[in-house]
C-alpha positions in Angstrom: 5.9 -30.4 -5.3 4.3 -27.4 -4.7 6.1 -26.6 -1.3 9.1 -27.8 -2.6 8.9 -24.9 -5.5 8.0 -22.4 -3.3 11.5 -23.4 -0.7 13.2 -23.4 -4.1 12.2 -20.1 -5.0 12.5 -18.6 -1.8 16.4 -19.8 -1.6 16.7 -18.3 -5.0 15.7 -14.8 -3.6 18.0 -14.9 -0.6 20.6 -16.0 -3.0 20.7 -13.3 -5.5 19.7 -10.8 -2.9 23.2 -11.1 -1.5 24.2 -9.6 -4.4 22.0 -6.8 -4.9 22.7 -5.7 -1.7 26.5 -5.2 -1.8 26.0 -2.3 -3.4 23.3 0.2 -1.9 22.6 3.3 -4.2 22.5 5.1 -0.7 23.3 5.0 3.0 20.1 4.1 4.5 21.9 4.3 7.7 19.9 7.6 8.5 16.3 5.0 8.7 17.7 1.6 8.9 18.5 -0.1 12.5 22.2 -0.7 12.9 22.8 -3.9 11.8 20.0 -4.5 9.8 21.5 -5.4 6.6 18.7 -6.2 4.8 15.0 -6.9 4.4 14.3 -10.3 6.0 12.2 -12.8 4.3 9.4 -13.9 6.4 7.7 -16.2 3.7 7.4 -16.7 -0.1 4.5 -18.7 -0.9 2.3 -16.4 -2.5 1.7 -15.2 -6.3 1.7 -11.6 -5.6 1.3 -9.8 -2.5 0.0 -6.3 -1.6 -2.1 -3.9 0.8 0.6 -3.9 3.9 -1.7 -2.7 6.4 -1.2 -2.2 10.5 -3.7 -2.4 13.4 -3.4 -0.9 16.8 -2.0 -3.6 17.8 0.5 -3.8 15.5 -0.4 -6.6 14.0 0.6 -6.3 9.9 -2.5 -7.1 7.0 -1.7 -8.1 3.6 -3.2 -9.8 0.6 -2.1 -12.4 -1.9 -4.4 -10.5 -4.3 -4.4 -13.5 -7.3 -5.2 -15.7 -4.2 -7.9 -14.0 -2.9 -6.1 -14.2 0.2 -5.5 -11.9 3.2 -2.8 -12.7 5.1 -1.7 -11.7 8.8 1.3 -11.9 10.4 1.0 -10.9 14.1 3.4 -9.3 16.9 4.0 -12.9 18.1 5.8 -13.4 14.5 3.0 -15.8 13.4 1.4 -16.1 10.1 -1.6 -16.7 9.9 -5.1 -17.1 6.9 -7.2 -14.0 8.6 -9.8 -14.1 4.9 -10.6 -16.5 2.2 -12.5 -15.1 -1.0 -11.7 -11.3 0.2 -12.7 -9.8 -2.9 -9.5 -9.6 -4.6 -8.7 -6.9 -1.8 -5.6 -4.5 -3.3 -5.0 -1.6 -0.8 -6.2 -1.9 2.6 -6.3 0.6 5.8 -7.7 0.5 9.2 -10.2 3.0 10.0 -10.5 4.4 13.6 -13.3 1.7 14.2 -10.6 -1.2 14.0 -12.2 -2.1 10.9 -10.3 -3.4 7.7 -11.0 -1.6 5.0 -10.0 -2.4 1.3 -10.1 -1.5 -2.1 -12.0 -5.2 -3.3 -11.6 -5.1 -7.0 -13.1 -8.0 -7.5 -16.7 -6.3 -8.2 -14.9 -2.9 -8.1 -16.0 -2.2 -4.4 -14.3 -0.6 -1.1 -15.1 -3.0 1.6 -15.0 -2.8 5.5 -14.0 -5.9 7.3 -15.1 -6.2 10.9 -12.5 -8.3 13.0 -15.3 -11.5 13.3 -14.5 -11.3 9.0 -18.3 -9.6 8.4 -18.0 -7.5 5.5 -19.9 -4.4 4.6 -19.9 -2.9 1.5 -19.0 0.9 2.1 -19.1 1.7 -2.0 -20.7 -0.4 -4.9 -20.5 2.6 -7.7 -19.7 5.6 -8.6 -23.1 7.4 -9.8 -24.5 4.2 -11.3 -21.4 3.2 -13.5 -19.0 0.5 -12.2 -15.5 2.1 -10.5 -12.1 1.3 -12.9 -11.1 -0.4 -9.7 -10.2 1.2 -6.3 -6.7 0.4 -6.2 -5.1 2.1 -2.7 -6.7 4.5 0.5 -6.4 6.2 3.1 -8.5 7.3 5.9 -8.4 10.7 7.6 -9.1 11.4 11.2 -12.6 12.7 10.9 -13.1 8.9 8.8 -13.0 10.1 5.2 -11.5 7.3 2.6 -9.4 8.9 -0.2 -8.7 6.4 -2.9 -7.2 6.1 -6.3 -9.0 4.1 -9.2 -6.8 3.8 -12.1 -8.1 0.7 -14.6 -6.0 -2.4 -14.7 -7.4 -4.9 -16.6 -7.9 -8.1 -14.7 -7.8 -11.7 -15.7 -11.3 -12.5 -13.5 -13.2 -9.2 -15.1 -15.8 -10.1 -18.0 -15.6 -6.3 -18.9 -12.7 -5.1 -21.4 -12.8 -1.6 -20.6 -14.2 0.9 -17.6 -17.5 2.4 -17.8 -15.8 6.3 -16.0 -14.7 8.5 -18.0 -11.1 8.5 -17.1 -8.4 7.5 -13.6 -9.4 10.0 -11.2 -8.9 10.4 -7.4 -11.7 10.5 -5.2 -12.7 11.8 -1.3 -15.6 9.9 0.5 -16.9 12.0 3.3 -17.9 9.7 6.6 -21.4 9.0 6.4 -22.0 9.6 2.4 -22.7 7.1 -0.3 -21.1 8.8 -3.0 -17.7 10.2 -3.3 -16.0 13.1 -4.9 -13.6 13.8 -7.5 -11.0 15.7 -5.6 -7.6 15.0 -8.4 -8.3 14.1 -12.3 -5.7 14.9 -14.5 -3.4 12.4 -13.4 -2.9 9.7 -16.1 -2.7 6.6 -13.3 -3.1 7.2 -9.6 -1.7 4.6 -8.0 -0.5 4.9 -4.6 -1.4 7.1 -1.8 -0.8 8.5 1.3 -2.2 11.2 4.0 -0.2 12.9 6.6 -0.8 12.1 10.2 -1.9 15.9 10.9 -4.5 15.8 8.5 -2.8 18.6 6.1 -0.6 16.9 3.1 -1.8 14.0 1.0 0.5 12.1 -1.4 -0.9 10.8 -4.7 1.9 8.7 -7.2 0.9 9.0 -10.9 2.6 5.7 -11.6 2.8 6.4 -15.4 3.7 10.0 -15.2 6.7 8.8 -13.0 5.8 11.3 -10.8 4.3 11.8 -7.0 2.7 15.1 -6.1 1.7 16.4 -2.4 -1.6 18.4 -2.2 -2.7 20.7 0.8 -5.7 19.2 2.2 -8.6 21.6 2.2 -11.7 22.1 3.6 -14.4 19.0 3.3 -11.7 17.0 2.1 -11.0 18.7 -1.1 -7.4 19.1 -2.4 -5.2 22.3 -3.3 -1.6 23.8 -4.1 -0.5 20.7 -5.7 3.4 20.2 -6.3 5.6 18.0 -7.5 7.2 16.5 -4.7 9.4 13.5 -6.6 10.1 12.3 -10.2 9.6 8.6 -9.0 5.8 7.4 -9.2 4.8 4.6 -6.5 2.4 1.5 -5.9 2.1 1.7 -2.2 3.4 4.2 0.2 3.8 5.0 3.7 5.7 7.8 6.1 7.3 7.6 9.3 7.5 10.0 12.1 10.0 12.4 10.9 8.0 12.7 8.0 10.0 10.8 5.4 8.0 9.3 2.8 8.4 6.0 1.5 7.8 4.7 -2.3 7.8 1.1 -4.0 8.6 -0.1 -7.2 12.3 -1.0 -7.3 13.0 -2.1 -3.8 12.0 0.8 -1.6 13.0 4.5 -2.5 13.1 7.1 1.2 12.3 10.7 0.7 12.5 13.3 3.4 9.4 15.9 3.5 11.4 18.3 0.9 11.5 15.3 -1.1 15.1 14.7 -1.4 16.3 11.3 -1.6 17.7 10.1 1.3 17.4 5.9 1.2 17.3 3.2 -1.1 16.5 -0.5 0.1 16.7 -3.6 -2.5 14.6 -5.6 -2.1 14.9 -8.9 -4.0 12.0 -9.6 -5.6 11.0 -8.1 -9.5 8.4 -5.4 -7.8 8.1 -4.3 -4.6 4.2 -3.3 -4.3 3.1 -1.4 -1.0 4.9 -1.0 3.0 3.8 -0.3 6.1 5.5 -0.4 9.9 4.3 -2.7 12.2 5.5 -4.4 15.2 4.4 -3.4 18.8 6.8 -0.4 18.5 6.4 -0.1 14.7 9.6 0.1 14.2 9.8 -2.9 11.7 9.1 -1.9 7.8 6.7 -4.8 6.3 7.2 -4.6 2.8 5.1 -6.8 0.2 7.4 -7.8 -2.4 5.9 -10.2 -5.8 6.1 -13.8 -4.0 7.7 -12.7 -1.1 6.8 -10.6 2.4 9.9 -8.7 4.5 10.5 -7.0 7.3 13.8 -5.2 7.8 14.5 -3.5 11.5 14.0 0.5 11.5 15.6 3.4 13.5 12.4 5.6 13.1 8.7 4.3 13.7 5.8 4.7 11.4 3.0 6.6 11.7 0.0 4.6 10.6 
């Protein structure tokens, strides 16, 4: 029975995909491989995925987060358990160790995950008081985690409210055991996203409706912020042109001035995070609700 709701299901997506995609609100030509119509589904037997995350290899990481699941579907095109009980990971990235590391808001932790599936916990508080709960990172080149922690009440907390005194973004330097508040006047940080040069960082304020880019400073710290969209964002990524890549309603492509270039419908009621993967990365992984896609790309990512 269960199987034979989740083939159901999946045939229902496809089905009214069809429609929502006869009528693109732009050409995505400019990223999207010729002939690639569409996102493909690869599978829909989850409850709600997120955290699309690539290794070196190419390899794409992603978790069924009200599973406790993360998932990974390799460059050979299987699909395959990689965690059980990973600590309700949400965002995940891979540092330059090869090391997995996600925001695990089950005890409101950011956990590394060796490849053998040994875990160490990289941050258990925030000066004593319980985080809201890390939501998304990303890891700069000298190993530095920046990561939002906006509070989302959660069905498997005992707790009703945070113990921070508000949604803030934070830096954690390599080596340190606390972090630092680099952004706090945002009303829910949500997702976020670091240049490949080390000098822009995106942060979405997914209820402002907004996503701003900061200069990256020195020792991590963030300056000259500016609005660089009115469209906030659960999970983000850029490719090598420098167009950036929001979630929400399908997928929504911005070019580094932040004009609107792309939209991509996905059929599913949210899409939550991207990344490219593939042994070119030229394939966009998008977690979608109950579904994972991949849809064929003219530019490669950066991650």
């Amino acid at each position: 029975m269960g199987y034979m709701k989740y083939f159901l299901s999946g045939i229902l997506a496809i089905l009214s995909y069809g429609l929502l995609a006869q009528a693109p609100a732009f050409d995505s030509g400019a990223v999207v491989a010729e002939g690639a119509i569409r996102p493909m589904l690869v599978a829909h037997q989850f409850v709600f995925t997120e955290g699309a995350s690539v290794d070196r290899k190419g390899n794409v990481f992603f978790t069924d987060q009200p599973q406790n699941k993360i998932w990974e579907y390799t460059t050979d095109e299987e699909l395959v358990l990689f965690m059980d009980s990973a600590g309700r990971s949400n965002g995940m990235y891979f540092d330059h160790d090869g090391r997995l590391v996600t925001c695990a808001d089950e005890e409101e932790q950011i956990w590394s995950i060796a490849p053998d599936r040994q875990v160490k916990v990289v941050l258990r508080d925030i000066g004593g008081r319980r985080m809201n709960g890390p939501n998304d990172l990303w890891i700069d080149a000298g190993g530095g985690i920046y990561f939002t922690d906006p509070y989302y009440q959660r069905p498997y907390w005992s707790r009703a409210h945070g113990e921070l005194d508000g949604e803030k973004v934070y830096y954690l330097p390599r080596g340190k055991k606390q972090p630092v508040v680099v952004e706090a006047t945002l009303k829910k940080p949500n997702g976020i996203v670091g240049t490949p040069d080390g000098r822009f960082l995106y942060v979405s304020d997914i209820s402002g409706g907004v996503t701003y880019r900061y200069a990256i400073g020195e020792h991590g710290l963030l300056r000259d912020r500016r609005e660089f969209c009115a469209q906030g964002s659960d999970g983000m990524t850029l490719d090598e042109r420098g167009n950036v890549y929001l979630t929400g309603d399908g997928v929504t492509v911005y070019d580094s001035s932040g004009k609107k270039i792309a939209h991509i419908p996905v059929p599913e009621k949210w899409t939550a995070n991207l990344c490219f993967g593939g042994r070119d990365r030229k394939s966009l992984f998008i977690t979608a609700s109950e579904g994972f896609y991949v849809l064929r790309m003219r530019v490669k990512g950066v991650e």
